[in-house]
C-alpha positions as CSV (number, residue, x, y, z in Angstrom):
1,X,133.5,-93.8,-92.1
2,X,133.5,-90.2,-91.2
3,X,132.1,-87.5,-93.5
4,X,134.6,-84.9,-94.9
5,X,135.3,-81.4,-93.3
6,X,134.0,-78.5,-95.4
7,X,135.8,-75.6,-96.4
8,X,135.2,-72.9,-98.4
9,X,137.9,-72.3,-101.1
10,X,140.0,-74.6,-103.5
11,X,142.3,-77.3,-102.2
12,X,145.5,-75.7,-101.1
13,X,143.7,-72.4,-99.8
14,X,144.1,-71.2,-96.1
15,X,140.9,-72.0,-94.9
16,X,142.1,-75.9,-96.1
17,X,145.3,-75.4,-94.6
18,X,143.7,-74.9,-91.4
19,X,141.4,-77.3,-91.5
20,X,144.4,-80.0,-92.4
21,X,145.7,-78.3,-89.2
22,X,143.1,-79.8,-87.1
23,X,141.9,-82.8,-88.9
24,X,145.3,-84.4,-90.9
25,X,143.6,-87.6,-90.5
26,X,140.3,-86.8,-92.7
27,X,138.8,-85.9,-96.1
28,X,138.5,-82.5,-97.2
29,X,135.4,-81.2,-98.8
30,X,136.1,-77.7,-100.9
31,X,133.2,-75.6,-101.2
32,X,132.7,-71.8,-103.3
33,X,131.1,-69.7,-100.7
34,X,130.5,-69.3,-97.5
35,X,126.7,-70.0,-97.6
36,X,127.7,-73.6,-99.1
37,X,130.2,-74.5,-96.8
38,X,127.7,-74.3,-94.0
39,X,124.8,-75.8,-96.0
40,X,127.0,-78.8,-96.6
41,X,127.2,-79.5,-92.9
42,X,123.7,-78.9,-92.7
43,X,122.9,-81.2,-96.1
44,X,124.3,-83.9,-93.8
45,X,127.0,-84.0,-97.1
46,X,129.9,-82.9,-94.3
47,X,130.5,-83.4,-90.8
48,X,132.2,-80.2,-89.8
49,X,133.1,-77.0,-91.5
50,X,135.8,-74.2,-90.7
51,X,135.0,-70.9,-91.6
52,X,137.6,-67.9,-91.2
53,X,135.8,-65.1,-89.1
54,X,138.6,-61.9,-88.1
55,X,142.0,-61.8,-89.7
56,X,144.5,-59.6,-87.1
57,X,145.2,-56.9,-90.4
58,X,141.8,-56.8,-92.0
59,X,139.3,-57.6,-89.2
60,X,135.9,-59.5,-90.1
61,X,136.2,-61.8,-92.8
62,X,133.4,-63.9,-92.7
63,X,129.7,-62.6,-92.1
64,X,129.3,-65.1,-89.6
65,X,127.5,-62.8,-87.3
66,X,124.0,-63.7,-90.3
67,X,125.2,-66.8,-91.4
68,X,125.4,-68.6,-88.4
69,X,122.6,-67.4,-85.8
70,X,120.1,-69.0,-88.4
71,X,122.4,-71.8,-89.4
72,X,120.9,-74.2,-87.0
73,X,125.3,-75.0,-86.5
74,X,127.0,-74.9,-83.2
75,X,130.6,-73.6,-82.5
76,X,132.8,-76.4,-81.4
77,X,136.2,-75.3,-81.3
78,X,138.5,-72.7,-82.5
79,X,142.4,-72.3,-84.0
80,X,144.6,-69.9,-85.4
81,X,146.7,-69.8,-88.6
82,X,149.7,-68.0,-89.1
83,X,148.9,-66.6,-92.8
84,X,152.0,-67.0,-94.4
85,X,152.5,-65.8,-97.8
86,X,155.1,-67.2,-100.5
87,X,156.1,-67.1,-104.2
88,X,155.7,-70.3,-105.8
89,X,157.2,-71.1,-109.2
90,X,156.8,-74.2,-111.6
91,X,159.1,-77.0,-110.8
92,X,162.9,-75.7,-112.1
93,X,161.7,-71.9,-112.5
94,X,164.2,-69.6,-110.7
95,X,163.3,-66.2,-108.6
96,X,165.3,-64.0,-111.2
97,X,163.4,-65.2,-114.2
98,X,159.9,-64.3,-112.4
99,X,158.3,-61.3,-114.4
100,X,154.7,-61.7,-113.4
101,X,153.0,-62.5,-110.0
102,X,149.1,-64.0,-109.7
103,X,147.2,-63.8,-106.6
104,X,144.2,-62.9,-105.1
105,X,143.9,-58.8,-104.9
106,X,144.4,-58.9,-100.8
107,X,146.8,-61.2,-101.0
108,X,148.8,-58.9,-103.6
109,X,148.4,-56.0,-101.6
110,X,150.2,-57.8,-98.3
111,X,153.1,-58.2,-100.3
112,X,153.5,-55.1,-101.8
113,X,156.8,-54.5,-101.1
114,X,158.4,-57.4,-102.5
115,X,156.3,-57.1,-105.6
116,X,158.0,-53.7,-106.1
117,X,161.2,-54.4,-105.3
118,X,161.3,-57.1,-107.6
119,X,159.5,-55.1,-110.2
120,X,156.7,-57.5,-111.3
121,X,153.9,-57.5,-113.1
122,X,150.6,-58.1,-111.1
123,X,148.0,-60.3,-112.1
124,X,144.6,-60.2,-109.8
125,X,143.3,-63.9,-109.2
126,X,140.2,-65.4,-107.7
127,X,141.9,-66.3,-104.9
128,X,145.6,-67.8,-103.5
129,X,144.9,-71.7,-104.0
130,X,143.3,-71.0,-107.8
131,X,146.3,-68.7,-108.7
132,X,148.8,-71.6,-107.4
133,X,146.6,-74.1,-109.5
134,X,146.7,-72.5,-112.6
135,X,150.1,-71.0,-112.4
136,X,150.7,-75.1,-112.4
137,X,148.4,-75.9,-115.5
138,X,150.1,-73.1,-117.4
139,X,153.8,-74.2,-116.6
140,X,155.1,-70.7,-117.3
141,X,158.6,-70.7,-115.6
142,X,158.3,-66.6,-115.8
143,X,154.9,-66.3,-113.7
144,X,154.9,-66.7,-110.2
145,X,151.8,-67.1,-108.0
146,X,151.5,-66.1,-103.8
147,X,149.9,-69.0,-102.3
148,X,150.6,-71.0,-98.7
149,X,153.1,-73.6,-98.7
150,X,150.4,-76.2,-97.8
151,X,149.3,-74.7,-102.3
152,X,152.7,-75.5,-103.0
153,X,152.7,-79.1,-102.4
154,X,149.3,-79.7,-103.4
155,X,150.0,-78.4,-106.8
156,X,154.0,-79.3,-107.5
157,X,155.2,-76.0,-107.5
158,X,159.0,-74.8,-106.1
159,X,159.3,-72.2,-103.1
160,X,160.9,-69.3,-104.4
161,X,160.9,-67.0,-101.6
162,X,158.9,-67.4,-98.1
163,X,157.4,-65.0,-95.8
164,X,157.7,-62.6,-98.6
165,X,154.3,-60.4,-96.3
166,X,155.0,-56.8,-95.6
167,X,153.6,-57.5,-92.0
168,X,154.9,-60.2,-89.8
169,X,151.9,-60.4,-87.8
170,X,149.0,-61.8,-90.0
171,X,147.2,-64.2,-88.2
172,X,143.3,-65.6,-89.3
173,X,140.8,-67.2,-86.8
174,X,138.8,-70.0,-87.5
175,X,135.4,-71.7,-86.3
176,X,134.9,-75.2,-86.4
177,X,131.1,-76.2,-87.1
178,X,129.0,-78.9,-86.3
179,X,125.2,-80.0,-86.9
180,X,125.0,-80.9,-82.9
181,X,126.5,-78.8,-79.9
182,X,129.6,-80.3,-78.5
183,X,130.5,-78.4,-75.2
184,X,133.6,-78.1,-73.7
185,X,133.9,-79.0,-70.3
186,X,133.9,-76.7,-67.5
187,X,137.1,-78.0,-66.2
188,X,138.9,-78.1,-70.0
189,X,141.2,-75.4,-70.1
190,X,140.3,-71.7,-70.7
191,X,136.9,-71.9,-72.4
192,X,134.8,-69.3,-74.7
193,X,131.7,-68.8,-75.2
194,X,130.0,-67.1,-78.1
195,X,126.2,-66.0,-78.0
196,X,124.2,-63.3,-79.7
197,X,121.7,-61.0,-78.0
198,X,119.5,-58.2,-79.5
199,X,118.9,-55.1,-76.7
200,X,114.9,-53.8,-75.5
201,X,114.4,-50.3,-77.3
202,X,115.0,-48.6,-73.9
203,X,117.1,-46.2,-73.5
204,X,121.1,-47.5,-72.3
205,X,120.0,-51.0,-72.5
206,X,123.7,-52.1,-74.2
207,X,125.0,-49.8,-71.2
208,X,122.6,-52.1,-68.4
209,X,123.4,-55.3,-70.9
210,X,127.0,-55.1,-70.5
211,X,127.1,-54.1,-66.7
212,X,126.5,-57.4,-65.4
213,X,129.9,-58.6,-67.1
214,X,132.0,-56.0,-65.3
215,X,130.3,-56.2,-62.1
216,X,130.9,-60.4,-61.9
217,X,134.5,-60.0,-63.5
218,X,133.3,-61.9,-67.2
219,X,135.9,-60.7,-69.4
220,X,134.4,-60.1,-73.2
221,X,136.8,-60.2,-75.9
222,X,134.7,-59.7,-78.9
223,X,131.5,-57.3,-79.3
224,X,130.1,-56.3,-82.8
225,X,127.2,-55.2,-83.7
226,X,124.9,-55.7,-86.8
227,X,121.4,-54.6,-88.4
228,X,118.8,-57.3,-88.5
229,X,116.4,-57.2,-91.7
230,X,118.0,-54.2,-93.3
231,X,116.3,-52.3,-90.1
232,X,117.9,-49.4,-88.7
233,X,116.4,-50.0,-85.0
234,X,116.8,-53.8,-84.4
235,X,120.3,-54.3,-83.8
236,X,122.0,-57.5,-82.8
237,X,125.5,-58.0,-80.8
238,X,127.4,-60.9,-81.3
239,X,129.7,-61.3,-78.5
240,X,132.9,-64.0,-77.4
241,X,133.2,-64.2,-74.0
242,X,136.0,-65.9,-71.4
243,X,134.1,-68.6,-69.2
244,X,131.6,-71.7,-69.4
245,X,127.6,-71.2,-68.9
246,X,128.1,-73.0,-65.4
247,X,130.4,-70.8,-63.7
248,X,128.6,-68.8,-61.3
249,X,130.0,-65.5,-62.8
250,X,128.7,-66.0,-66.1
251,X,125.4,-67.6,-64.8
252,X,124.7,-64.2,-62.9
253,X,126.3,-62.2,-66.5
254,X,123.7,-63.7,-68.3
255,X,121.1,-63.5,-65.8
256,X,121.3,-59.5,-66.0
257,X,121.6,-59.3,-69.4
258,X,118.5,-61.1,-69.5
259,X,116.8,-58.1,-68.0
260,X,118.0,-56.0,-70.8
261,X,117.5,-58.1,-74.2
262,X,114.4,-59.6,-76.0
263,X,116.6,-62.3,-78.2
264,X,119.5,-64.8,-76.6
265,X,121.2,-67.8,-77.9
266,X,124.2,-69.6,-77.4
267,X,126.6,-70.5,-80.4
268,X,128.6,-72.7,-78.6
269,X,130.9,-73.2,-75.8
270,X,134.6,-74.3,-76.6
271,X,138.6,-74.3,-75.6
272,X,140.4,-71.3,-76.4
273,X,143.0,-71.5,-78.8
274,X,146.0,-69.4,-78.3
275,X,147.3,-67.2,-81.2
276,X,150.2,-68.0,-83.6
């Protein structure tokens, strides 16, 4: 019997959404942070997790750039999710009674212009799935929560209104974990790979680092930097790139970055997902 995939959330939160996405056929594990969500993988108590890392309106979510490197996880695959936000109501409650909507604070600020047309009463909540839970428990016909679809069902509660977002284009990314790497193969679609690398203190060492990806036509779509230890001269880049570890382009990308860094390692090597 497979172990459940972790999350980290209640049931009916994005992050589970997702994650019922790519594994319908499974059990779910809910976890409260981040840190626990990985550790249950690691525990052996979980056989995967998914972890949002960049959302396309608020950037990094997840500080997956500490979390993981030390993790002892590996990056397996990827997928996208199409944050859609909705007003859910308790079974027979109507959208004109609503005076009161819960959510979590970020999710009440996307839908700020609903809220105000509508002129109701905010209430902040832990997060979207706990605001869609206890909206349920209290069985108030005149409080609303914002929650996924996927909360809706989960907890018995009515769609009042859909896509009720001020931006049309909120999308989340999502890692999938695992204790042992899983590679893609070379020849299996368009493949990432995700590494981190800490420069020598020499001077335009990031500048010499990131010349060998132009020069052999590696395309890099993700590059952030972030302190190690609280120190404000050991920095370390996390980085996505397009290509596998045996193309000859990324082979000689990674050979002259070599020349220019004192730290290296692989996160893992998977498809590409394409955006919602």
């Amino acid at each position: 019997m497979s172990l459940p995939v972790a999350f980290q959330g209640e049931p009916g939160a994005f992050s589970h959404a997702a994650s019922n996405n790519l594994f319908s056929d499974r059990e779910f594990l809910p976890c409260v942070t981040f840190e626990e969500t990985i550790h249950a993988v690691q525990s052996g108590r979980a056989d995967l997790a998914v972890v949002p890392v960049e959302n396309s309106l608020y950037g990094r979510i997840t500080d997956i750039h500490h979390l993981l490197p030390e993790s002892g996880l590996h990056i397996i695959d990827e997928t996208y999710l199409r944050v859609e936000m909705n007003l859910l109501g308790v079974k027979g409650a109507s959208l004109d009674e609503i005076e009161a909507v819960q959510s979590l604070s970020v999710a009440l600020g996307q839908c700020r212009k609903f809220i105000q047309e509508r002129g109701l009463r905010t209430i902040n909540g832990v997060d979207t799935a706990g605001s869609a839970r206890e909206i349920a428990e209290r069985n108030d016909p005149k409080i609303a929560a914002i929650a996924s679809r996927f909360a809706a069902e989960i907890y018995g509660l009515d769609v009042l209104a859909e896509n009720i977002e001020d931006a049309d284009h909120n999308t989340t990314r999502f890692l999938v974990l695992s204790r042992e790497p899983r590679q893609a193969a070379r020849n299996d679609g368009r493949i990432k790979s995700t590494f981190i690398f800490r420069v020598r203190n020499v001077p335009a060492a990031l500048y010499k680092a990131m010349g060998g990806f132009a020069t052999n036509g590696v395309n890099m779509t993700k590059l952030e930097s972030y302190m190690v230890d609280g120190s404000f001269t050991a920095t370390q880049f996390y980085a996505d790139i397009e290509g596998h570890p045996d193309d000859v382009s990324v082979q000689n990308a990674f050979e002259e970055l070599g020349f220019f860094t004192d730290k290296f390692r692989l996160l893992g090597v998977y498809r590409a997902a394409e955006p919602k």
